[in-house]
C-alpha positions in Angstrom: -26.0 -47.5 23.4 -29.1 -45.7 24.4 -27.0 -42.1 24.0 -25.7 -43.0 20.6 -29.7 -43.8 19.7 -30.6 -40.6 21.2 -27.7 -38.6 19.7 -28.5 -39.9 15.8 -32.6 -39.3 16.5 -31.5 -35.9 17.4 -29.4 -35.1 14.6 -31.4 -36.9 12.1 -34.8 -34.4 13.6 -32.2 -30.9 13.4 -31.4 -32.2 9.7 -35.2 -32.3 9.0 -35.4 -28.9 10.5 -33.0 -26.8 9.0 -32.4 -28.7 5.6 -34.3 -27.8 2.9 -32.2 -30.8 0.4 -34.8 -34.0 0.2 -31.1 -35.3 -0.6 -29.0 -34.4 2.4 -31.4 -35.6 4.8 -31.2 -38.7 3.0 -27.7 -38.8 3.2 -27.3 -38.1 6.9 -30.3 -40.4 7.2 -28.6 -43.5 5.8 -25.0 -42.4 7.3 -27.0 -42.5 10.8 -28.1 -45.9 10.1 -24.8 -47.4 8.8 -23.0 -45.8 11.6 -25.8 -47.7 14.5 -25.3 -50.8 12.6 -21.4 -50.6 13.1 -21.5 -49.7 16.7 -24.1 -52.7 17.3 -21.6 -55.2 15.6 -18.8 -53.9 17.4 -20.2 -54.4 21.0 -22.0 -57.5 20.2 -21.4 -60.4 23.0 -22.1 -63.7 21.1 -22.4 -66.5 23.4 -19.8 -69.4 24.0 -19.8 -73.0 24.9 -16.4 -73.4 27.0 -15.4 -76.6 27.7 -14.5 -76.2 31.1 -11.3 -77.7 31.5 -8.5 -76.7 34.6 -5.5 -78.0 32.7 -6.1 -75.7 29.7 -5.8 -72.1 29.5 -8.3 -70.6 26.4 -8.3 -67.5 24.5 -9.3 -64.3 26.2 -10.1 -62.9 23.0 -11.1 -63.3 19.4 -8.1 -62.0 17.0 -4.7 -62.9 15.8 -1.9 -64.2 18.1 0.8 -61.6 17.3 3.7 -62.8 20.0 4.7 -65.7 21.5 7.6 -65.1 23.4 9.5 -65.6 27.0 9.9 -61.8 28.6 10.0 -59.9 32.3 7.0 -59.6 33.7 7.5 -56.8 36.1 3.9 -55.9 37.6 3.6 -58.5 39.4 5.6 -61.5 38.9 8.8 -59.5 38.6 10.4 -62.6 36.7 10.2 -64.2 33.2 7.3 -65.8 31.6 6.3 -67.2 28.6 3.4 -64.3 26.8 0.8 -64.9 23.9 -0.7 -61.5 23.0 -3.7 -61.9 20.8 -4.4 -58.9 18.4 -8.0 -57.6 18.0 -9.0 -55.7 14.8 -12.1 -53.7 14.8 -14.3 -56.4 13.2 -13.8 -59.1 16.3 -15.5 -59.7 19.6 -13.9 -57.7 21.9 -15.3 -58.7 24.9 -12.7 -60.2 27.4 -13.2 -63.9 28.9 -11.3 -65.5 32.0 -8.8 -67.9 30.6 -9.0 -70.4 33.6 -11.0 -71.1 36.5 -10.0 -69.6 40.0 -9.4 -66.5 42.5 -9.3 -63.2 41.8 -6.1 -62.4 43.4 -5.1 -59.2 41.8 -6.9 -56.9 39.6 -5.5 -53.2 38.8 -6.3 -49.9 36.2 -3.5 -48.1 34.5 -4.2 -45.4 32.4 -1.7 -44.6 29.8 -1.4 -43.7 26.2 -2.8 -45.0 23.1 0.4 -46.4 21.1 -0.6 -48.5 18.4 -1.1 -52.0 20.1 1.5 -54.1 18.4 3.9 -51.2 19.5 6.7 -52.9 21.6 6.1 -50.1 24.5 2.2 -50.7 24.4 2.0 -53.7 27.0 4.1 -50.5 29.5 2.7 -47.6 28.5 -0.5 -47.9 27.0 -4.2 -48.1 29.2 -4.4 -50.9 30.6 -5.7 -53.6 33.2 -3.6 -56.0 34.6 -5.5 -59.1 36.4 -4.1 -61.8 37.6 -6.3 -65.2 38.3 -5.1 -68.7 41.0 -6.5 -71.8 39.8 -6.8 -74.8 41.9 -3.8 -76.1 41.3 -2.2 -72.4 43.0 -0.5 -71.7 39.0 -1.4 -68.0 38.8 -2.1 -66.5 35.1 -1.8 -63.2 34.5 -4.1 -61.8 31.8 -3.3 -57.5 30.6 -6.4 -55.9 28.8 -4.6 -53.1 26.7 -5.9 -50.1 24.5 -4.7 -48.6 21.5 -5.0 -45.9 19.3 -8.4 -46.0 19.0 -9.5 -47.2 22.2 -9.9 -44.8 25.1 -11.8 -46.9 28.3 -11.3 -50.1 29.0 -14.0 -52.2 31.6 -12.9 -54.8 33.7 -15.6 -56.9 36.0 -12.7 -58.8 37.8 -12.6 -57.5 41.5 -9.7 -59.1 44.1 -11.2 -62.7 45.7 -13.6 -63.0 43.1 -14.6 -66.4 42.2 -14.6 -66.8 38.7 -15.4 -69.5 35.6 -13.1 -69.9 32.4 -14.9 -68.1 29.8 -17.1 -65.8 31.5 -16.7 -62.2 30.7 -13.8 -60.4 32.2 -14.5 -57.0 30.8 -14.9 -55.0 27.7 -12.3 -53.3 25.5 -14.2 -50.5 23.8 -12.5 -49.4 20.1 -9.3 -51.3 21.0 -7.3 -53.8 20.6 -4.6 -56.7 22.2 -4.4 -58.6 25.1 -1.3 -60.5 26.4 -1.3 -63.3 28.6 1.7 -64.6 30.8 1.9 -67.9 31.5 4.0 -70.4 33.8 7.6 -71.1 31.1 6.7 -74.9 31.2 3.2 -74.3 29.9 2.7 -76.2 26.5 2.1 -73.7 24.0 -0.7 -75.3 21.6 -1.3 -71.9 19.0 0.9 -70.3 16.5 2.0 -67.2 15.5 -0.4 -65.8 13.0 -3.3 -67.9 14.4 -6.9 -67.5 14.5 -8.1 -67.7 18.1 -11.7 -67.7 19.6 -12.4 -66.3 22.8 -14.1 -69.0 25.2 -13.0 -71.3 23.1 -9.6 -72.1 21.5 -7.0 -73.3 23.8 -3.9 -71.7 23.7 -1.7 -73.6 26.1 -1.6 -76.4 28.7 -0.3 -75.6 32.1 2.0 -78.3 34.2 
C-alpha cells in the first residue's frame, strides 16, 4: 500500500512538472485517486463475528459457490471427497478464513498458471496453496487458495502445527479469485449452487 501511495504522489508531481495542460493534470489527478480508492476496497479486511462452532465448517471466503461436487483429491488425501469451491469476483473480501478450529497439519505453495478460475484444470494447474487443518474430533479439511488470471501472489499465514481458530485469517489472495474446500463424503452440505456465502460466517456444511 505504502508503494502504490508513493508511486501515484510521484506520478501525479512528474505530471505537474512536464505538463503544461491545467486539464491533463487533472485527469491523471482524479485517475490517481479513483485508482487508490479501488486498491483500498479491494484489500479491505472487514471484521467478523464467527460463531465458533466444531461441528460446522464456514465459508473461507466471500463469493459465489460455483461447485458442489464428489472428486479425487490427489494432494493429499489421494481419495474422493465431497468439494465446494466458492468463486471470488473482484468486488469481494478476499481475505481467506480457517473454516474449522484445529492443527495445522499440512500447509504447501504451488506456483502455477493463471487459468481463468472456474477453468476445470485451475484447482491443478493454477497458483496455488493447499492447507490442510485436524479438528478435535481428528476429521481433517482440506482448504486450496487458488489464483487466476488476474491474480499473481497468493499469501498464506498457516504454518504446519499451528494452532488455529475458525475464522481467523488464513491468508490473502491478491487480484484473484476461488477457493475449494474438500470435505469428509458424509458431511451435510447446507449451501447451494449459485449461493451467496460470507467468509467467517455462513456455514457451508456439517461434518459427522
Amino acid at each position: 500500500m505504502a508503494t502504490t501511495v508513493i508511486v501515484l504522489v510521484g506520478v501525479n508531481l512528474l505530471s505537474r512538472m512536464f505538463l503544461t495542460s491545467q486539464s491533463a493534470r487533472l485527469v491523471i489527478l482524479m485517475g490517481s485517486i479513483l485508482l487508490f480508492l479501488l486498491i483500498i476496497q479491494f484489500f479491505r479486511n472487514p471484521k467478523r463475528r464467527t460463531v465458533i462452532n466444531e461441528a460446522s465448517v464456514i465459508a473461507p471466503v466471500d463469493g459465489k459457490v460455483v461447485v458442489i461436487e464428489e472428486v479425487f483429491e490427489g494432494e493429499y488425501f489421494k481419495e474422493n471427497r465431497l468439494m465446494i469451491s466458492v468463486f471470488m469476483s473482484p468486488i469481494n473480501v478476499h481475505v481467506t478464513r480457517h473454516p474449522v478450529n484445529g492443527v495445522v497439519k499440512y500447509s504447501k505453495y504451488h506456483p502455477g498458471k493463471y487459468l481463468v478460475a472456474w477453468h476445470p484444470k485451475a484447482s491443478e494447474e493454477n497458483e496455488r496453496t493447499t492447507v490442510v487443518v485436524e479438528n478435535m474430533n481428528s476429521i481433517e479439511i482440506l482448504y486450496r487458495q487458488i489464483a487466476g488470471a488476474l491474480a499473481k501472489r497468493i499469501v498464506n499465514y498457516a504454518q504446519v502445527g499451528q494452532q488455529v481458530v475458525q475464522g481467523t485469517d488464513s491468508g490473502f489472495i491478491k487480484f484473484g479469485s476461488r477457493v475449494d474446500v474438500y470435505l469428509p463424503l458424509n458431511a451435510d452440505v447446507l449451501v447451494e449452487l449459485g449461493q451467496k456465502v460470507k467468509g467467517g460466517i455462513t456455514e457451508i456444511a456439517t461434518l459427522p
